[in-house]
C-alpha positions in Angstrom: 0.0 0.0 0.0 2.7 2.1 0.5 4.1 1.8 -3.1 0.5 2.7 -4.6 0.1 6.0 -2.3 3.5 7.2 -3.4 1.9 6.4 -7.1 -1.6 7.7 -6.2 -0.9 10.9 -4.2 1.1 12.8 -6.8 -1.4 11.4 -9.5 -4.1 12.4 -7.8 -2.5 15.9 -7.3 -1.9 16.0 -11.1 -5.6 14.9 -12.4 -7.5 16.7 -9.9 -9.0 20.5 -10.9 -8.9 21.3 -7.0 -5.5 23.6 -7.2 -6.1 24.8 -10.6 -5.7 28.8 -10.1 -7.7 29.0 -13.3 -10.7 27.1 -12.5 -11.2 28.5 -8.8 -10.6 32.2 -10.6 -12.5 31.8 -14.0 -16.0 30.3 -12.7 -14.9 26.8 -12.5 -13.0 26.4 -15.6 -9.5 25.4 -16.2 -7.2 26.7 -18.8 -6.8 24.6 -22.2 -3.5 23.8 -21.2 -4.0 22.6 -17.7 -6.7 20.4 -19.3 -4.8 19.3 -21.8 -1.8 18.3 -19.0 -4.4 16.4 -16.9 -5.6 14.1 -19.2 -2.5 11.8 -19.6 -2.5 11.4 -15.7 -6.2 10.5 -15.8 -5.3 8.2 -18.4 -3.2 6.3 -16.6 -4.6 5.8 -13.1 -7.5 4.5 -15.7 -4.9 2.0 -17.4 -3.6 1.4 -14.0 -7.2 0.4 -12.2 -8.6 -1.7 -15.4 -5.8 -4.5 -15.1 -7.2 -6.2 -12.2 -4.4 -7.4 -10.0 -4.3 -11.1 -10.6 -3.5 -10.1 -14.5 -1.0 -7.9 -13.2 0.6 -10.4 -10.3 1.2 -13.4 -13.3 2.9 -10.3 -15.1 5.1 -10.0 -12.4 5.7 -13.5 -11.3 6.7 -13.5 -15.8 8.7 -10.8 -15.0 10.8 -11.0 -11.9 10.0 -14.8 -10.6 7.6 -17.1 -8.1 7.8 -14.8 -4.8 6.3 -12.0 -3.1 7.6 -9.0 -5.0 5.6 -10.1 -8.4 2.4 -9.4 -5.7 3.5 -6.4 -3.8 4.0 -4.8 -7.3 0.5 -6.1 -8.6 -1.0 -5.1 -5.9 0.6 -1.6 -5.5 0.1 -1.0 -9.5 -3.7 -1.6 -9.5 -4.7 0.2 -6.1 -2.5 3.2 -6.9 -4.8 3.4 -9.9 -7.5 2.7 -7.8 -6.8 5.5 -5.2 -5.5 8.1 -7.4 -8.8 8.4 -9.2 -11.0 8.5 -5.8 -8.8 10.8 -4.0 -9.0 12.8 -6.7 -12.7 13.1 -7.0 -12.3 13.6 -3.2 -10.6 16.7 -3.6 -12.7 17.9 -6.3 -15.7 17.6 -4.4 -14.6 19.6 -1.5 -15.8 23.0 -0.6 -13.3 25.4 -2.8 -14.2 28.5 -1.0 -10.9 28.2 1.7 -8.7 26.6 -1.1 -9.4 30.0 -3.2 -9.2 32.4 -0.2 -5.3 31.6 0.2 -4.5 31.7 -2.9 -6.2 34.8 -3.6 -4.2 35.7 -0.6 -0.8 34.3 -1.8 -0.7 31.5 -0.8 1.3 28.5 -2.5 -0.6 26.1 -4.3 0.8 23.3 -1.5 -0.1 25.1 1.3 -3.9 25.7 0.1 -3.5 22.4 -0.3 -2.6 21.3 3.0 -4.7 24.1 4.5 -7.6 24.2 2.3 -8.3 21.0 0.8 -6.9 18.3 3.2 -8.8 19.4 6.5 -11.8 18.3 4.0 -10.8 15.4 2.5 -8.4 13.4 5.2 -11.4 11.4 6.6 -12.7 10.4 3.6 -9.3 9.9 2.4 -8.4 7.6 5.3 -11.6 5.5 5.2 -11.0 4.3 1.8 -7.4 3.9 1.9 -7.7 1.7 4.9 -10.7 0.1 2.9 -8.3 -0.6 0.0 -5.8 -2.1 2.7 -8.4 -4.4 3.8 -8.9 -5.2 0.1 -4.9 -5.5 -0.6 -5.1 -8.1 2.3 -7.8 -10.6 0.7 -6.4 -10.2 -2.7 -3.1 -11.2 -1.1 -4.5 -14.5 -0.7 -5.4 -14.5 -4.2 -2.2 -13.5 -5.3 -0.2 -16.9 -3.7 -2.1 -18.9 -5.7 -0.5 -18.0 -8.7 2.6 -18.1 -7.0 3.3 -14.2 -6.2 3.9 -15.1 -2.6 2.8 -14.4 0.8 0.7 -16.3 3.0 -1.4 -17.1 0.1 1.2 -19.0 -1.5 1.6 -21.2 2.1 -2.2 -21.4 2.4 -1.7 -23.1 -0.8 1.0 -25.6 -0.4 -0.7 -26.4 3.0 -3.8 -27.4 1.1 -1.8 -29.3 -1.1 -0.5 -31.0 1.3 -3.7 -31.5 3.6 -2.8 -29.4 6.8 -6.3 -28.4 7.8 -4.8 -27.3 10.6 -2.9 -24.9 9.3 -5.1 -23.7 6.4 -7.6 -22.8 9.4 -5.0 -20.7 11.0 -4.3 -18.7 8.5 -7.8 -18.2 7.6 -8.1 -17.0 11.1 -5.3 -14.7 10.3 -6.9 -12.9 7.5 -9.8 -12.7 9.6 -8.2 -11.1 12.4 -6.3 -8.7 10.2 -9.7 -7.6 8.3 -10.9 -7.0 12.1 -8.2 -5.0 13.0 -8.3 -2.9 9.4 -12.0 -2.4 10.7 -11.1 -1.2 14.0 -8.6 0.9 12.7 -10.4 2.9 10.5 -13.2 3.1 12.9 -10.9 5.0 15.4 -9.0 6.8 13.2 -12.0 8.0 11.7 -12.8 9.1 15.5 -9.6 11.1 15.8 -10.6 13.1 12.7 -13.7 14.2 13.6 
């Protein structure tokens, strides 16, 4: 997850209208050129998001071998897709009066962004990333199958192998991580609000 909001973040930043001086200036409408700039990025998080991860992961496993890396990548490729297009619908639909008070006052466009747009968007924003990290935990499981690694990949061989035993511990595990990606939100969400 950390790979696709290093991905995500700046894309979002790039497709969003949010921080465009000429749509918070000109009645909501960019410049051609801003337009024209965004469009690629938006491409992208689209090509990004429409591979669904398991195409991705036997890419990777392809690519750099049987192991976890060939899912961490998959994994990190699709939900950076995945999260660069909601946060930046997030950012669009926030209230743009603050954002265009600082930078009719001077401000930088990252500081009305910190100042203006994240107070707004940071719950929202944390709810569905630690959705998608719920998400990026099931697919995991997926993602051993193929042979991309992790404790999918184990809960295969110790099906293979009949270890009931073992095969219901793990499922317990992913259980008790969902849990705890539930409870985590929840009181983040708290702390925000």
């Amino acid at each position: 997850m950390t790979l696709a909001l290093l991905i995500a973040v700046p894309g979002a930043l790039l497709a969003t209208r949010a921080l465009s001086i000429s749509a918070l200036t000109r009645g909501g409408r960019p410049a051609w050129w801003a337009q024209a700039l965004r469009w690629p990025v938006r491409g992208l998080l689209i090509v990004l998001r429409s591979v669904p991860e398991i195409v991705w992961a036997l890419l990777f496993v392809r690519a750099v071998g049987l192991g976890p890396t060939a899912g961490v990548l998959a994994i990190a490729i699709t939900y950076s897709g995945m999260l660069g297009k909601v946060y930046a619908e997030i950012f669009e639909s926030v209230d743009p009066l603050p954002t265009r008070a600082l930078l009719g006052a001077g401000s930088s466009r990252l500081a009305a962004f910190a100042y203006g747009v994240m107070p707004q968007a940071a719950s929202e924003m944390l709810s569905y990333t630690v959705y998608r990290w719920e998400c990026a935990i099931r697919a995991s499981v997926v993602m051993g199958f193929v042979g991309a690694g992790g404790l999918g990949q184990q809960m295969d061989l110790s099906m293979r192998m009949f270890a009931g035993g073992e095969v219901a511990s793990m499922l317990l595990t992913f259980l008790l991580l969902v849990l705890l990606a539930d409870l985590l939100s929840r009181v983040l969400r708290e702390r925000l609000t």
